[in-house]
C-alpha positions in Angstrom: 0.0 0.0 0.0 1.3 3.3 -0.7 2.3 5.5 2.6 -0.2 8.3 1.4 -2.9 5.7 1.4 -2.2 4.9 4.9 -2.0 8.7 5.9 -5.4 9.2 4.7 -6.9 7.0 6.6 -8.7 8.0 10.4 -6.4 6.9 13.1 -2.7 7.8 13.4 -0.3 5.3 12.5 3.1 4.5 13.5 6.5 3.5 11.1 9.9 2.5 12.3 12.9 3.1 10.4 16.5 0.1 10.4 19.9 1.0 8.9 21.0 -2.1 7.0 23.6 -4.3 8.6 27.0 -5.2 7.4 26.8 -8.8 7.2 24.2 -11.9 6.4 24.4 -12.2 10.9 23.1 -9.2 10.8 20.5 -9.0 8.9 19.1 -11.9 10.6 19.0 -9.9 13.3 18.0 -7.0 12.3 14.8 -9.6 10.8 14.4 -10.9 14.1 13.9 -7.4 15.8 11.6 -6.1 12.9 9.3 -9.5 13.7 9.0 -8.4 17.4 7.3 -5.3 16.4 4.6 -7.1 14.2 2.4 -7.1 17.2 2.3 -3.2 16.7 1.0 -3.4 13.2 3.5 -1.1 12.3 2.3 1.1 9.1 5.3 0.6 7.3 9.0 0.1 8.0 12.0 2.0 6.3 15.9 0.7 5.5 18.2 3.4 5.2 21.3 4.1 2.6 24.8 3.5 4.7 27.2 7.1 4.1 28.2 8.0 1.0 25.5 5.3 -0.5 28.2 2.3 0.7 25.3 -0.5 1.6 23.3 0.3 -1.4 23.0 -3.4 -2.4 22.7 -4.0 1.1 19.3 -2.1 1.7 17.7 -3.4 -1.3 18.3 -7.0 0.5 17.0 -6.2 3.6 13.6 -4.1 1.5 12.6 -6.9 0.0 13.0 -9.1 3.2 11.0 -6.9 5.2 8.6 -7.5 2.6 9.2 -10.8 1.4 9.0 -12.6 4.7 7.6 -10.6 7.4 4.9 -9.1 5.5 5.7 -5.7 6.6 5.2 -2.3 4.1 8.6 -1.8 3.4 10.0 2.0 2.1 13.5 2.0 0.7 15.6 5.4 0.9 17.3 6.3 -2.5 20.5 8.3 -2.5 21.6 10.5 -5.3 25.3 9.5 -3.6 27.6 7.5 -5.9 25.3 6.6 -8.7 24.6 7.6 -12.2 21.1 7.9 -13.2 21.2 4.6 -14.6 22.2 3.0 -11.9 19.4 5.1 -10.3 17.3 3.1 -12.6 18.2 -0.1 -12.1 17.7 0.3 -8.4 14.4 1.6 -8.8 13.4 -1.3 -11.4 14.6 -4.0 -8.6 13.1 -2.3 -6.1 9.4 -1.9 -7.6 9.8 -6.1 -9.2 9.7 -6.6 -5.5 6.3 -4.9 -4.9 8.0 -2.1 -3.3 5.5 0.4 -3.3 7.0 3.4 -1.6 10.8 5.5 -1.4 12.2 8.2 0.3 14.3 10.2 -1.3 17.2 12.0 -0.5 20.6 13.5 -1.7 22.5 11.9 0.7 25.8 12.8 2.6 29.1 12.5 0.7 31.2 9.9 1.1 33.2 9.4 4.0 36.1 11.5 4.4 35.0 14.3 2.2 33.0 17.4 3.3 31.8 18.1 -0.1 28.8 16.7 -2.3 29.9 15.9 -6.2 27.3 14.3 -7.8 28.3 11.6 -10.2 28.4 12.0 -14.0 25.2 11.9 -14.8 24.6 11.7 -11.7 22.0 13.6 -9.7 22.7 16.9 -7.1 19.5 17.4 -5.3 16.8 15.6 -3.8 14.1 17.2 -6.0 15.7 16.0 -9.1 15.5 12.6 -7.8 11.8 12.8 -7.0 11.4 14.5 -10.3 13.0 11.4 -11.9 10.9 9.1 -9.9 7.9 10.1 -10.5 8.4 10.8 -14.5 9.5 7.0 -14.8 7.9 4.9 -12.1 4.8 4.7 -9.9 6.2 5.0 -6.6 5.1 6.8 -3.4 7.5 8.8 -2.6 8.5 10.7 0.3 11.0 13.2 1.5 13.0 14.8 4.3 12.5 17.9 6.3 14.2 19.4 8.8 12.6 21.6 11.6 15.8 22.9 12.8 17.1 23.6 9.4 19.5 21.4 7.3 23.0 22.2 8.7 24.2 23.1 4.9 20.9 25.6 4.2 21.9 29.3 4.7 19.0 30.2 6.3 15.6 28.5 7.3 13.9 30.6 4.5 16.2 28.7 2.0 15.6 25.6 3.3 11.9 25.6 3.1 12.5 27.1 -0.1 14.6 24.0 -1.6 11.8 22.0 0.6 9.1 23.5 -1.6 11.2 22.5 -4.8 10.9 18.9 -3.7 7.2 19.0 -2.7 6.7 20.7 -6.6 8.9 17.5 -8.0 6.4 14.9 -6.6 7.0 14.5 -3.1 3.7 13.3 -1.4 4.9 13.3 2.3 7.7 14.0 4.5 9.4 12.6 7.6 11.3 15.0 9.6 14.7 15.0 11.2 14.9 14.0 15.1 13.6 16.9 17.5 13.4 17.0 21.1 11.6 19.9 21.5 7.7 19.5 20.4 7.7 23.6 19.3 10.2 23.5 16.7 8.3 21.2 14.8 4.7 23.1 15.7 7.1 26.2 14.5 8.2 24.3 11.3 5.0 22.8 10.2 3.3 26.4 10.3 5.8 27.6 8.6 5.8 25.4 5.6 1.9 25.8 5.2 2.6 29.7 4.9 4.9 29.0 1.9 2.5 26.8 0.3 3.3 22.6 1.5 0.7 21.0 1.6 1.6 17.5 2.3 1.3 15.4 5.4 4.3 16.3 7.5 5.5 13.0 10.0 7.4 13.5 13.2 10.6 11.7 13.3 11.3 10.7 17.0 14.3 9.2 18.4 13.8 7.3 21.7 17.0 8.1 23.7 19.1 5.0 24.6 22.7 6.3 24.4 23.9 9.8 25.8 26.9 9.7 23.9 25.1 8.7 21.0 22.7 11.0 20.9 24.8 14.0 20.9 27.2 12.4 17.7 23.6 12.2 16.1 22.3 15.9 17.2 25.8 17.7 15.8 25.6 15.8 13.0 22.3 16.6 11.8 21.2 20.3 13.5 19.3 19.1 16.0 19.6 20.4 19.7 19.5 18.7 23.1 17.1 21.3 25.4 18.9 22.2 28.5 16.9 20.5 30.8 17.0 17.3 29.0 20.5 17.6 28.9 21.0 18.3 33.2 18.5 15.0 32.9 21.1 13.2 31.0 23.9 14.3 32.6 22.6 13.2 35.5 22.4 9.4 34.7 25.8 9.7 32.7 26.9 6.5 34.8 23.8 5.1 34.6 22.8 3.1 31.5 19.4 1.9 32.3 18.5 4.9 34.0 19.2 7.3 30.4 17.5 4.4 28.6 14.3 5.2 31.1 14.5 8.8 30.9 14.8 8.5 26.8 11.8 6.1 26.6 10.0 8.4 28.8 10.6 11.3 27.3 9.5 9.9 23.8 6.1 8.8 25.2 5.6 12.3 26.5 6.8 13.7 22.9 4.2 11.8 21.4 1.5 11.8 23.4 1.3 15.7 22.8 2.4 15.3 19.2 -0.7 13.0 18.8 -3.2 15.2 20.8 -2.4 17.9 18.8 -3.9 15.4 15.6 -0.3 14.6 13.8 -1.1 11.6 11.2 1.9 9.3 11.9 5.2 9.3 14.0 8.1 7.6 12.7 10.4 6.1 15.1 14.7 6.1 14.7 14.9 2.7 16.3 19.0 2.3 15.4 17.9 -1.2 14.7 17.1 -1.9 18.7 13.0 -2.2 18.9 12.9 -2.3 23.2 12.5 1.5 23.4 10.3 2.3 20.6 7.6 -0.6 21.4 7.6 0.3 24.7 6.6 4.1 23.3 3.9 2.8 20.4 2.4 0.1 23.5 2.0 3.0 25.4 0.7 5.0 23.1 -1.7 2.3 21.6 -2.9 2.0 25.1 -3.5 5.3 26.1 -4.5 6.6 22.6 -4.1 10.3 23.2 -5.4 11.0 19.4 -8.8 10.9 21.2 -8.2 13.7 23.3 -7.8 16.8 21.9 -10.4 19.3 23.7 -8.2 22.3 24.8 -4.8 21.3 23.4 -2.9 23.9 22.0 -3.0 22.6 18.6 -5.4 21.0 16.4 -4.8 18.8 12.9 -7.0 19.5 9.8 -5.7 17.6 6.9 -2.4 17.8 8.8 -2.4 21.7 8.5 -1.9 22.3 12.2 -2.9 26.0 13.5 -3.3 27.7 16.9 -6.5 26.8 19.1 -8.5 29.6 20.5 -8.3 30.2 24.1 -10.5 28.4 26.2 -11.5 31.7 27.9 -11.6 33.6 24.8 -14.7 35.7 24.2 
């Protein structure tokens, strides 16, 4: 089913997103964990590209696992990185003769040990030209990145939305944002992106903390910030493993909950290939299914447009 499909239905859904192993042991675990979070009925699942597009063949394995023997809806990420339109092709062409419905597309970071994007000859330099091609040749879904703190390379945040619009106008039907910890930079973002004119359904990308030191590689990597006080939190527990990996599942669930209550259609989950923290958040969630309760939340959801409530007192 295509992701879009499952967007426009009533009830939220939730996605979970693996990086492909290195080896064939693995992958068999990485298909062990993915089976433990059947019982979720996850909406769909996504296999990232490794740096500089190094586990290309990789991820195409592990896609058409997912879908092959778990039954899952599997969305494979497509890299402009190392490849040549052709090869861009071929990929695609393997990919959809799998009954891959669905792709993400991306640019992709260079390759390790260089700071600088060269796209290949005839290669590919931006994201929107891969959706553009995408959509002129094949009958994919296809989805893209945002980023609510701004993409570290964009100038500005105006540009950014502005190079997000160009991939929206290429055929982008949804997008998945980076990692946030703070609940009003994406509020911020979303409203934002509406004033310029995007339209599609914008999902929360939420990483479940399990690793201090992890986290903060991931956050200067990609833009995102650590607030302060979850930061004195972490700090905190620094010598205390299971305690970090409470707070971050803790955390997530209270991310969500308001996320949810303000009428988001889906939250994707960075699982980093370990499902204990995120099915702890989604069996929570599932649970106390906050989507029900929006009276008096700050936000509200119509067709994923989400605007300021009126006061309760107002008037």
């Amino acid at each position: 089913m295509k992701i879009t499909d499952i967007l426009a239905k009533d009830k939220p859904s939730f996605s979970f997103e693996f990086f492909p192993p290195k080896s064939d042991e693995g992958v068999g675990a990485l298909m062990e964990t993915a089976s433990t979070l059947l019982p979720l009925q996850p909406a769909f699942v996504s296999v990232t590209y490794g740096a500089g597009g190094s586990t290309r063949t990789r991820t195409i394995e592990v896609v058409k696992a997912l879908k092959r023997d778990l039954g899952l809806e599997a969305m494979a990420h497509i890299t402009c990185v190392s490849a040549s339109k052709s090869e861009l092709r071929a990929v695609l062409r393997e990919i959809e003769t799998a009954g891959i419905e669905n792709v993400l597309v991306l640019r992709g970071d260079p390759p390790l040990g260089s700071d600088l994007f060269i796209p290949q000859p005839d290669g590919l330099a931006h994201a929107s030209e891969l959706a553009a091609l995408v959509n002129l040749e094949f009958n994919f879904c296809v989805g893209g990145a945002c980023y609510p703190e701004k993409h570290v390379e964009a100038v500005s945040f105006a540009s950014d939305l502005k190079f997000l619009q160009s991939k929206v106008e290429a055929g982008t039907s949804f997008l998945i944002t980076q990692l946030f910890f703070d609940n009003e930079k994406y509020y911020s973002f979303v409203a934002s992106a509406r004033r310029v004119g995007i339209d599609v359904p914008i999902i929360p990308g939420i990483m479940p903390i399990t690793n201090a030191e992890q986290v903060e590689r991931f956050t200067n990597m990609c833009g995102a910030t650590i607030p302060e006080r979850l930061r004195a939190e972490l700090e905190r527990r620094k010598n205390q493993p299971e305690a970090i990996i409470d707070l971050g599942v803790a955390y997530a669930t209270l991310q969500c909950v308001d996320l949810l209550s303000a009428g988001v259609p889906a939250i994707h989950f960075y699982t980093l290939n370990k499902s204990p923290a995120s099915r702890a958040v989604v069996s929570a969630l599932k649970a106390a299914r906050p989507w029900e309760r929006r009276a008096g939340r700050r936000y509200v959801d119509s067709a994923d447009i989400i605007v300021p409530l009126a006061s309760p007192h107002a008037g």
